[in-house]
C-alpha positions as CSV (number, residue, x, y, z in Angstrom):
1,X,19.5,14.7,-14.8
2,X,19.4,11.4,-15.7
3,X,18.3,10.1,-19.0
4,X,14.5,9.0,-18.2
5,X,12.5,11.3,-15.7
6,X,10.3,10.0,-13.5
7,X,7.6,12.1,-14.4
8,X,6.7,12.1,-18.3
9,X,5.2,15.1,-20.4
10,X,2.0,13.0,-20.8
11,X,1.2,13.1,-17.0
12,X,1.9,16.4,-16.9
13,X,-0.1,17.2,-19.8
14,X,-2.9,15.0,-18.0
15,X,-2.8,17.5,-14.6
16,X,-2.5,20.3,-16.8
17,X,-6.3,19.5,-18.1
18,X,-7.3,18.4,-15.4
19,X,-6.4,21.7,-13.6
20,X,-7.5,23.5,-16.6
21,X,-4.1,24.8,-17.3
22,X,-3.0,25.4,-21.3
23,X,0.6,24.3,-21.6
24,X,2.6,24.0,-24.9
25,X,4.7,21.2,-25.4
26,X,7.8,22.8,-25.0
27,X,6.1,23.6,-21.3
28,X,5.2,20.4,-20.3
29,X,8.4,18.8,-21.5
30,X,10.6,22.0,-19.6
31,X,8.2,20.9,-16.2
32,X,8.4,16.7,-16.3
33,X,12.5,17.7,-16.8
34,X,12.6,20.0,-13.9
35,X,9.8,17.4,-11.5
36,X,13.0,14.6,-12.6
37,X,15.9,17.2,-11.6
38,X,13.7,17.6,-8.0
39,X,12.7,13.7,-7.8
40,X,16.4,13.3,-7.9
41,X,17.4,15.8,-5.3
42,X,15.2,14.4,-2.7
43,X,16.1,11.1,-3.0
44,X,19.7,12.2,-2.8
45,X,18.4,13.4,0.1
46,X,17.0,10.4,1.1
47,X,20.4,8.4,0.3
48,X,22.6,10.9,2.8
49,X,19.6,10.5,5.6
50,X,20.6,7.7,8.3
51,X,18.1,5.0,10.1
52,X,18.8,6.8,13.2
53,X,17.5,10.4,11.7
54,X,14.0,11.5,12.7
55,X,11.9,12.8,10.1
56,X,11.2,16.1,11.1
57,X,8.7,18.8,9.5
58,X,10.9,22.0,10.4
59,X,14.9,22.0,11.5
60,X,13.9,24.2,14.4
61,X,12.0,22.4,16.5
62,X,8.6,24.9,17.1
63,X,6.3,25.5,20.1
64,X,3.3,27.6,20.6
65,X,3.2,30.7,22.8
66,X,0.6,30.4,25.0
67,X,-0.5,33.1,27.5
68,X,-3.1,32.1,30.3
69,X,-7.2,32.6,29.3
70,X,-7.9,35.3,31.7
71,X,-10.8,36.8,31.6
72,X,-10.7,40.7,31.8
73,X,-13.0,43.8,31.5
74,X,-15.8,42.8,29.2
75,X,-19.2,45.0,27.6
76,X,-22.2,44.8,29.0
77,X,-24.7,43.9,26.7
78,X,-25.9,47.1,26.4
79,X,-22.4,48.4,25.6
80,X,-21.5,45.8,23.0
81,X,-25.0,46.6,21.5
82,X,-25.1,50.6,21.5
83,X,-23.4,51.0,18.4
84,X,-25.6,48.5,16.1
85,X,-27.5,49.2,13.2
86,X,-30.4,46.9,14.6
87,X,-30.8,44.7,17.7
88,X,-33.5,42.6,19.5
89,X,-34.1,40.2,22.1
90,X,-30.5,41.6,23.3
91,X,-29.3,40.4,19.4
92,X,-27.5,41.9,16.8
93,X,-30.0,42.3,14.1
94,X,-28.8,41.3,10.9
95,X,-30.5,41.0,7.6
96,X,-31.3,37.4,6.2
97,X,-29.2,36.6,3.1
98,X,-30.1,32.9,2.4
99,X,-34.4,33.4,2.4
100,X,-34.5,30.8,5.0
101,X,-37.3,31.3,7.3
């Protein structure tokens, strides 16, 4: 790692509380080391990464499965609504949680 991180202790120590987190020194100073060793790697990275290379979120490229929206055998009302607690007007019944009216 090079001599001067990129990220100090003090910034870390500045997330830390904002986060609420409790870090000793010897924490913060072990994380702002470690940020600097990965700041480095990925501009490595970046230095080994030509013009012509598309910036990509995944190396396999990914696609959804899709199947068609066919509709199938479906309840009746009166099916979906024989096993409920309480129903009405064709409704599941539920009880108010929020005392809205």
């Amino acid at each position: 790692m090079s001599e001067e991180s990129a990220i100090t202790s003090d910034q870390i120590a500045h997330l830390a509380q904002l986060s609420r987190i409790a870090m000793s020194d010897e924490e913060l100073t072990g994380l702002a080391d470690d940020l600097g060793t990965i700041i480095e790697a990925v501009a490595q990275v970046k230095e080994a990464v030509g013009e012509d290379t598309p910036a990509t979120s995944h190396p396999i490229p990914l696609t959804n499965v899709l199947r068609p929206d066919v509709v199938g055998p479906v309840l009746t009302p009166e099916q979906a609504l024989s096993g409920a607690p309480a129903q009405e007007d064709s409704k599941f019944l539920v009880p108010q949680i929020l005392g809205e009216d």
